[in-house]
N, C-alpha and C positions, 0 to 999 in steps of 0.2 A: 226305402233303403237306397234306391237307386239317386233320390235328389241328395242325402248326406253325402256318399261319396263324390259327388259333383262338388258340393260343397267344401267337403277335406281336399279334397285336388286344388279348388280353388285358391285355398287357404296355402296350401304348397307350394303352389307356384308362384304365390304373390312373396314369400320370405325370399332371400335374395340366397344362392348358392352358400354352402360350407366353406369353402375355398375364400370369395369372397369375404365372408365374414370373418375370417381368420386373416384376410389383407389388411381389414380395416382396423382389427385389433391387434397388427402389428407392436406399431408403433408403441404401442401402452406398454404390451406385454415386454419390451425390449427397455422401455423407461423406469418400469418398477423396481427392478432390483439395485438403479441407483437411487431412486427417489428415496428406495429405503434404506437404503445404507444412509445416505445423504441422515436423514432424519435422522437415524441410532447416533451418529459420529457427529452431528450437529444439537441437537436437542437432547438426545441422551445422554450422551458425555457432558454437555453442560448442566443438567439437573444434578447429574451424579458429582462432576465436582462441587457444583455448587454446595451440597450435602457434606461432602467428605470438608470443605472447608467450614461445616458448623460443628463438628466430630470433633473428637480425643484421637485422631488418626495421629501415626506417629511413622514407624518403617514401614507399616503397614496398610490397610483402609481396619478403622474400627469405626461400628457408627453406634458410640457414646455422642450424646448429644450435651455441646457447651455452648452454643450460641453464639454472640461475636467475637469470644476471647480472641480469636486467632488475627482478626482484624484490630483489635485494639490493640495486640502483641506488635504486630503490622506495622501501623501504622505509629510506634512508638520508639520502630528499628531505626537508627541513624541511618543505617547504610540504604534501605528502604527508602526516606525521604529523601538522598540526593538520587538515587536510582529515578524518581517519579520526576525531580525538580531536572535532572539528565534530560527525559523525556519529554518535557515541555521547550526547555531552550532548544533541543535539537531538534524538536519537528518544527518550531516555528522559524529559525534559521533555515534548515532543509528544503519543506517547502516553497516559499517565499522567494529565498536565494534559484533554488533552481527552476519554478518557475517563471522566474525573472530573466535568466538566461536561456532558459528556453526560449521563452519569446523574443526575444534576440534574436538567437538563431535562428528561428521560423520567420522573422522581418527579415531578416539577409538574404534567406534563401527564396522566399516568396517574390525577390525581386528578377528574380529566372536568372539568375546569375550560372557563368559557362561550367558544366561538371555537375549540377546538381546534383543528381543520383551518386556520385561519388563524395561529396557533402554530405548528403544525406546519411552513407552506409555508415562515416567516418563517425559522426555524431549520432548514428542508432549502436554502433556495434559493442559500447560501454555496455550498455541495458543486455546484449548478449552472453554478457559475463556472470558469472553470480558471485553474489553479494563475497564468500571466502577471498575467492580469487584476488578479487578486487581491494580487498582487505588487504591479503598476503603482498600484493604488487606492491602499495601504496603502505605496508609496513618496511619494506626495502627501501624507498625512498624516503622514507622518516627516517633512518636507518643512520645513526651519524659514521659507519663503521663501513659503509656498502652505498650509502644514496646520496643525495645533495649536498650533505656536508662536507661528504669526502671529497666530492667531485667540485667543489669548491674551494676547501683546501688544498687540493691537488692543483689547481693551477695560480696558489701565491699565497692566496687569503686566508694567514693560516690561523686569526683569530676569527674567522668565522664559525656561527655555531645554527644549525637549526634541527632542534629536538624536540618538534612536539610535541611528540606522542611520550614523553618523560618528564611533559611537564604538567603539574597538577591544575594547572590553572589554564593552560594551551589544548591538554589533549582533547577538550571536546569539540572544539575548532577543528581540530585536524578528523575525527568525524564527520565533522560535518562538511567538511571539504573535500571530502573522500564520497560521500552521499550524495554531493550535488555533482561531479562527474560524471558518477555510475548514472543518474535520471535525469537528468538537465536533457539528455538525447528523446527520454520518452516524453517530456513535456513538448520538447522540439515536433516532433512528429504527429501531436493530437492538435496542437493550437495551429500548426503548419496545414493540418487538414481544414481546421475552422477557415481561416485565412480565403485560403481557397474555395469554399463555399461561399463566401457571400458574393450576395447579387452584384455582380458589377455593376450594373446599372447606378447604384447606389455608388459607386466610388465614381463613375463616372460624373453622377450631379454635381459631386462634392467636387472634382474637380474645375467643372463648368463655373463653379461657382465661386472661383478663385482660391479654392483652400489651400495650403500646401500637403507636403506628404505627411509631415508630423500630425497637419491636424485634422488629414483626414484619417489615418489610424486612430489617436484619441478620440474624433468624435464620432467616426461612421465605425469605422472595421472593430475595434475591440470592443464597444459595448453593441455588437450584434455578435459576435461569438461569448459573450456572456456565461453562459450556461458550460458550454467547452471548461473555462476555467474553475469552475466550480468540477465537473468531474475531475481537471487533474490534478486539483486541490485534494479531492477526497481519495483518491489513489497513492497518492502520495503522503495522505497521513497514514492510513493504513500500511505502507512501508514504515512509516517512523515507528508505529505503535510496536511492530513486530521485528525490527531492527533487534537481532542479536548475533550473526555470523560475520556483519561488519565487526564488530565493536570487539566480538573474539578475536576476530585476525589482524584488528589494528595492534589492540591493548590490552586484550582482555580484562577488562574490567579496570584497569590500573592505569597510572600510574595510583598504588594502595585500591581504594574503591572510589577515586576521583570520575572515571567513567560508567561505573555502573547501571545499565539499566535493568527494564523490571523483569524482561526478558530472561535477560542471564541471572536474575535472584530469583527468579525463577526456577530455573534451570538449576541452581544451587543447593535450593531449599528440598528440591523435591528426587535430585539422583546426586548428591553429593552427601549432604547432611540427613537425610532419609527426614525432615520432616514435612511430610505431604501435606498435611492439613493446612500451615499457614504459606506453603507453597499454592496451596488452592486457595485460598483466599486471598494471594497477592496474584493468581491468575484470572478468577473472580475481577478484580480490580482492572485489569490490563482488559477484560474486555468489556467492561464499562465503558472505558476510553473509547474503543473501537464503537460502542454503541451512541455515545456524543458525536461523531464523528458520523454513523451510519443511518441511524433512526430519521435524525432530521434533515438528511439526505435524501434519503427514500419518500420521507412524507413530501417534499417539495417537488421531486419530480410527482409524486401522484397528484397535486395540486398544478405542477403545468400543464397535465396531458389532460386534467379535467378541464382545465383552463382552456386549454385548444381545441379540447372534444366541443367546447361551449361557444367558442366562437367560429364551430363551424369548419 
């Protein structure tokens, strides 16, 4: 009897305190109840629409099962395909454009020019705006009654005109001129960080070696921040995909449904017109997108960190 209890004591004293073990299961115990939310609000709500958009759902959820009707319905709506055709010209203008002036911005500033920090706030403080705001500002100055035009006529030019958020063929320009303001500052400040990371050493050789500035940004500095542009590409498609409080506060869908995106037919289909089902099936759709955009994003960062893990 007397070696068991040696034994049991043994056994006691080698587990590590209560107390302890309650430290180390903090952290879990404090991540779970977003982990799970996370999963219901991300996994669940996506199975469940996905469902509801193969249903007879109408003001309500019913799950009568029709299969693609609500997609063929879909994608047979006029206003639906300029909505989607919306979506493509504006993210590939949006990004590209303000990418492009981002990096502008980040070569200007990268040159230690006097005030940076004061540059810098001026050209991050768009991105501290949201998306309404920005809208509402930038409908004032469309505004031929309040903004440019007025202020234009008013000092002679009285056949001046600029309305483009009235015009069917303009207003998605004036989107997208409105979008590249509001982010052009966050592109500024991720590819401004790349900038700054690389090796000088490496700008040094280049320079040793007679380059000039042009070409040692195209040949050294930008294709070693690589990768950088690829994240602010995929960030900024995910703004376009989900673009719909610009597009309310510029035009709301209009001029007629000349700016429509799939967002706000979204938003239509499923709290205006009560038909849920092919509102989930044109939301369905919208994150397909996101998923062309994400999938093969994600797979290629896990193919460079294998990549890196490999070479050590």
């Amino acid at each position: 009897m007397a070696t068991i209890v040696t034994d049991m004591s043994g056994v006691e004293a080698a587990r590590p305190p209560l107390r302890d073990r309650l430290a180390a299961a903090l952290p879990f115990l404090v991540l779970v109840p977003s982990l799970l939310a996370t999963f219901v609000y991300v996994f669940g709500f996506t199975i469940w629409t996905l469902y509801i958009s193969l249903s007879d759902s109408s003001q309500l959820p019913s799950y009568g099962f029709v299969g693609l009707e609500h997609y063929v319905s879909l994608w047979n709506n006029k206003r639906w395909n300029i909505a989607y055709t919306n979506l493509f010209l504006f993210s590939a203008f949006y990004v590209v454009l303000a990418m492009a002036v981002g990096l502008v911005l980040a070569i200007c500033i990268d040159q230690r020019v006097r005030g940076e920090a004061g540059w810098r706030t001026i050209f991050l403080y768009p991105l501290a705006v949201s998306f309404i705001v920005t809208g509402t500002v930038w409908s004032w100055l469309y505004s031929p009654n309040a903004g440019i035009e007025f202020f234009v006529r008013s000092l002679g030019w009285s056949d001046f005109t600029f309305r483009l958020t009235t015009n069917r063929t303009l207003a998605i320009y004036a989107i997208i001129a409105t979008g590249i303001w509001q982010s052009s500052g966050f592109a500024m400040a991720l590819l401004l960080a790349g900038l700054r990371s690389v090796d000088q050493d490496l700008v040094k050789a280049a320079q040793i070696d007679g380059a000039s500035a042009f070409r040692t940004y195209r040949k050294v500095i930008l294709p070693t921040i690589g990768p950088i542009f690829i994240a602010v590409a995929v960030v900024l498609l995910q703004f376009a995909i989900k673009t719909f409080d610009l597009v309310v506060a510029l035009t709301n869908g209009g001029p007629g449904i000349a700016t429509t995106f799939p967002a706000i037919y979204v938003f239509d289909l499923m709290f205006q017109r009560g038909q849920i089902a092919e509102g989930a099936a044109a939301a369905v759709m919208m994150l397909m997108a996101l998923s062309v955009v994400l999938v093969p994003y994600a797979l290629w960062v896990v193919w460079r960190r294998r990549g890196e893990a490999g070479r050590g």
